[in-house]
C-alpha positions as CSV (number, residue, x, y, z in Angstrom):
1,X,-31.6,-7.5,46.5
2,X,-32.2,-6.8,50.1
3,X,-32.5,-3.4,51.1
4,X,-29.2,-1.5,52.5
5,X,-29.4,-1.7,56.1
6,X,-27.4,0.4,58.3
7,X,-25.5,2.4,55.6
8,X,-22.5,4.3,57.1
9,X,-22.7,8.0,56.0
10,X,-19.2,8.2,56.6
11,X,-18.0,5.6,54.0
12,X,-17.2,7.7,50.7
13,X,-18.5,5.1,48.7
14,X,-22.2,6.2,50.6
15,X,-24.5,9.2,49.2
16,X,-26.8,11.2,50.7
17,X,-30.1,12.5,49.1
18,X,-32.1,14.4,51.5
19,X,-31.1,17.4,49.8
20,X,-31.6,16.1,46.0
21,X,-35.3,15.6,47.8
22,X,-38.1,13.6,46.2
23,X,-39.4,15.8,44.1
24,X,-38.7,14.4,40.2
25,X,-37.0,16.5,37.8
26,X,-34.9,17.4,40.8
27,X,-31.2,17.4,39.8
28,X,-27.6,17.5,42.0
29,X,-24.1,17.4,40.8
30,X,-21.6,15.8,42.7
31,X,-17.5,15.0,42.8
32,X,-16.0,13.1,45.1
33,X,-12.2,11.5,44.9
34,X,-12.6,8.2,47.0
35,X,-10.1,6.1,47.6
36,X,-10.5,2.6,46.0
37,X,-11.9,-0.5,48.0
38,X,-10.3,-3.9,47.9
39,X,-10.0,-6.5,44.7
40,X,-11.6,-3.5,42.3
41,X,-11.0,-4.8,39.2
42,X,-10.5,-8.5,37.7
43,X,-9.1,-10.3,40.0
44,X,-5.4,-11.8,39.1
45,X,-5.5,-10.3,36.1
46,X,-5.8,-5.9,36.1
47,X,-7.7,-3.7,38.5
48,X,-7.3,-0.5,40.7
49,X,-5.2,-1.6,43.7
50,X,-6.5,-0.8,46.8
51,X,-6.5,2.7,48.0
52,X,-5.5,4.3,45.0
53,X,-7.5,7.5,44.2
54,X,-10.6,7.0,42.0
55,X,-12.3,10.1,40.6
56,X,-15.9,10.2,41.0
57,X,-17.9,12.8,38.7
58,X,-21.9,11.9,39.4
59,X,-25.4,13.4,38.1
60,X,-28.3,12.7,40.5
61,X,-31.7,12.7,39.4
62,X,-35.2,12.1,41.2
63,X,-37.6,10.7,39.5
64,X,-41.0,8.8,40.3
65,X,-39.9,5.6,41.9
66,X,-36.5,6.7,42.9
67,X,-33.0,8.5,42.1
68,X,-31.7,7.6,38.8
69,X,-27.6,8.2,39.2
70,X,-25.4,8.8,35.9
71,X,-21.6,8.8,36.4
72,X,-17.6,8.5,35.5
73,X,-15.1,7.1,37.6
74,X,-11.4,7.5,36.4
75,X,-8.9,5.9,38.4
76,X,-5.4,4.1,36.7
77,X,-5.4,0.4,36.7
78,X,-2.3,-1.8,37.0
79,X,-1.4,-5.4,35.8
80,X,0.9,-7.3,33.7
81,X,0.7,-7.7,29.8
82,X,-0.9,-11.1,29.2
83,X,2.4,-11.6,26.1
84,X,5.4,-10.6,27.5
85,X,4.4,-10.7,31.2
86,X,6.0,-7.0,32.0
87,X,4.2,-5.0,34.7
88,X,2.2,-1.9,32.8
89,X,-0.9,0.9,34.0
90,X,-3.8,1.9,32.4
91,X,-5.8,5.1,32.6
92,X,-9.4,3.8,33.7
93,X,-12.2,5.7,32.7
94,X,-15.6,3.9,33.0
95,X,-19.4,5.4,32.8
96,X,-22.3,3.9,34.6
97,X,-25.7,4.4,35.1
98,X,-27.9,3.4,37.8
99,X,-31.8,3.5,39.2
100,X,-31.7,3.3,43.1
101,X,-35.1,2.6,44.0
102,X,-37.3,4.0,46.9
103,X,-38.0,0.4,48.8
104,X,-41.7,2.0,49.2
105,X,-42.5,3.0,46.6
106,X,-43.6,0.4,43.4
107,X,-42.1,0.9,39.8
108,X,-44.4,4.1,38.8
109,X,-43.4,5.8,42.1
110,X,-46.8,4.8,43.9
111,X,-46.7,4.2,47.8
112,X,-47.1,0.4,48.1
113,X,-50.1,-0.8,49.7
114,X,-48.2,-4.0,50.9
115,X,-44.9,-5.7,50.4
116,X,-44.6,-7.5,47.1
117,X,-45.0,-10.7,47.2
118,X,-42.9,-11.9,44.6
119,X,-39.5,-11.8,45.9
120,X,-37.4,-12.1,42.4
121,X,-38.8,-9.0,41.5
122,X,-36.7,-6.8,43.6
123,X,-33.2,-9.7,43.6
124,X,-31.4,-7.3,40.8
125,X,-32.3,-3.8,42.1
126,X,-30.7,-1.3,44.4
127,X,-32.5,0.9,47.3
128,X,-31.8,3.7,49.1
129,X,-32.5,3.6,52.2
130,X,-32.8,6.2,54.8
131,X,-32.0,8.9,52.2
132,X,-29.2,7.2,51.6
133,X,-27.5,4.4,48.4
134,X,-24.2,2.9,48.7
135,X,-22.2,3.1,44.9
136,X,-19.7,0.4,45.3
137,X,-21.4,-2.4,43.8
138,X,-22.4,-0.1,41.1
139,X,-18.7,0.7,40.7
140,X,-17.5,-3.0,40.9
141,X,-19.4,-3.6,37.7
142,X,-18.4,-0.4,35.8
143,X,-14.8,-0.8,36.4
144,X,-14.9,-4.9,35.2
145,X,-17.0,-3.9,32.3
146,X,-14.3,-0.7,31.5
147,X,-11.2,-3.0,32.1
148,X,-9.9,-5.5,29.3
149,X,-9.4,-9.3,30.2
150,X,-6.2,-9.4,28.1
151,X,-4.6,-6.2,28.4
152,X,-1.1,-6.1,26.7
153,X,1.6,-3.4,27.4
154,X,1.3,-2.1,23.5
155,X,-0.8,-3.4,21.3
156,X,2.3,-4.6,19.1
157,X,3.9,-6.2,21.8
158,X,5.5,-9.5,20.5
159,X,5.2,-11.5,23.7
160,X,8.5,-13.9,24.9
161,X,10.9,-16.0,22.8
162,X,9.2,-19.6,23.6
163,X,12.9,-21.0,23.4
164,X,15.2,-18.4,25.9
165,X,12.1,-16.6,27.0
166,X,14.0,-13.3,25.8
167,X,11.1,-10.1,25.3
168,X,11.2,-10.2,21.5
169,X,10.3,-6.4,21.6
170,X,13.7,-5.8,23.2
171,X,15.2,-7.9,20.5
172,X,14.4,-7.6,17.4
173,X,15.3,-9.6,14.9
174,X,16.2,-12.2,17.5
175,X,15.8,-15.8,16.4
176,X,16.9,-19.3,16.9
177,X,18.5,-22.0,14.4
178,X,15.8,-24.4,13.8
179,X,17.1,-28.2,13.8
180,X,15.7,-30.8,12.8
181,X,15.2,-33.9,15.3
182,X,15.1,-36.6,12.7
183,X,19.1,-35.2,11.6
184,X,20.8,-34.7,14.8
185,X,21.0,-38.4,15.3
186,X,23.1,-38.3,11.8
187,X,24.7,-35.4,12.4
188,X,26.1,-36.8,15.5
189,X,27.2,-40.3,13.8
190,X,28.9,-37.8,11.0
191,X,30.8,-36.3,13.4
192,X,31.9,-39.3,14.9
193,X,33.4,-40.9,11.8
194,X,34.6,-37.6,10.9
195,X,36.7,-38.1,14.5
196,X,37.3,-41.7,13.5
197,X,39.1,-41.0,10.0
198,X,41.4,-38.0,11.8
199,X,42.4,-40.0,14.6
200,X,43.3,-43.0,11.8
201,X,45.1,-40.2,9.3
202,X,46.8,-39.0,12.4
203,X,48.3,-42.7,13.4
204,X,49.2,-43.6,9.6
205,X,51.6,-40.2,9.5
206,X,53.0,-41.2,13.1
207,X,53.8,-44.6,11.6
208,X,55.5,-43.1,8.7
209,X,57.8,-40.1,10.5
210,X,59.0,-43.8,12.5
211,X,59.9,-45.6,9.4
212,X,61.5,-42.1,7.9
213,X,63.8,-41.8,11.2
214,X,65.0,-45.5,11.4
């Protein structure tokens, strides 16, 4: 990963460690309540919406090659239950830990005597730089990991009638008369003669009151 360039002190998402210092074994304790940055989450299904407040509890630690950060965030997630479709929230609480390396120092913390030269090496680490490491990307991951892909609004949630669509949860008991395909075709020619034989009884007792008044 390239190196952070121009970090912005004032984004809450940056740390500083110029006081933690470089001297291992050092330790700092930090809280910070951030607010959260755009698409923080899984995106079109749950996540943190932007700025909402996200609850940052963080253990800082020098060591050899670089600061080694330990942390919670707690934030509440919202999204919609992947059954029934009905909006719901989630209290997020998701622990990470991450090694933020000095960019020149090699991995046991010796001063390098030239850039390395193989450039894959460094593709999946994190630098500080300046004194300073930004935590979002570090948070991005936490909070995907901590979040589930299906989340559902209780975990006995029945989901929609597939014929009205109706919640089932609000309903229950609620069900519809199965027919069968391969009858209705009959049924319907039932009820057709059934029409047939009433409208014929009908016309044989009309004939009959005639006769009866002549």
């Amino acid at each position: 990963m390239a190196l952070n360039a121009r970090l912005d002190h004032r984004n809450p998402l940056v740390f500083d460690t110029h006081e933690l210092g470089r001297r291992p074994g050092a330790l700092q304790r930090l809280t910070r309540a951030v607010d959260a940055p755009k698409d923080l989450g899984i995106q079109g299904v749950i996540g943190v919406p932007e700025g909402a407040p996200v609850e940052l509890e963080l253990r800082l630690e020098s060591v050899m090659e670089g600061v080694l950060v330990t942390g919670t965030a707690r934030a509440v997630a919202e999204g919609e239950c992947v059954r029934c479709l009905e909006p719901l929230q989630l209290e997020l609480e998701a622990d990470f830990q991450e090694m933020f390396s000095y960019p020149d120092a090699d991995d046991r913390g010796r001063p390098k005597a030239e850039p390395a030269d193989d450039a894959e090496e460094d593709e999946d680490r994190l630098f500080i730089e300046d004194g300073l490491f930004d935590l979002e990307p570090v948070l991005r991951d936490a909070v995907v990991l901590a979040l589930p892909m299906q989340p559902v609004c209780q975990e006995d949630c029945e989901g929609l009638c597939s014929e009205c669509g109706v919640r089932l949860s609000d309903e229950p008991g609620h069900h519809h008369d199965a027919v069968d395909i391969r009858w209705a075709a009959l049924q319907g020619l039932a009820g057709s003669l059934e029409d047939g034989e009433k409208d014929e009884i009908s016309g044989a007792e009309s004939g009959v009151d005639e006769k009866q008044e002549k």
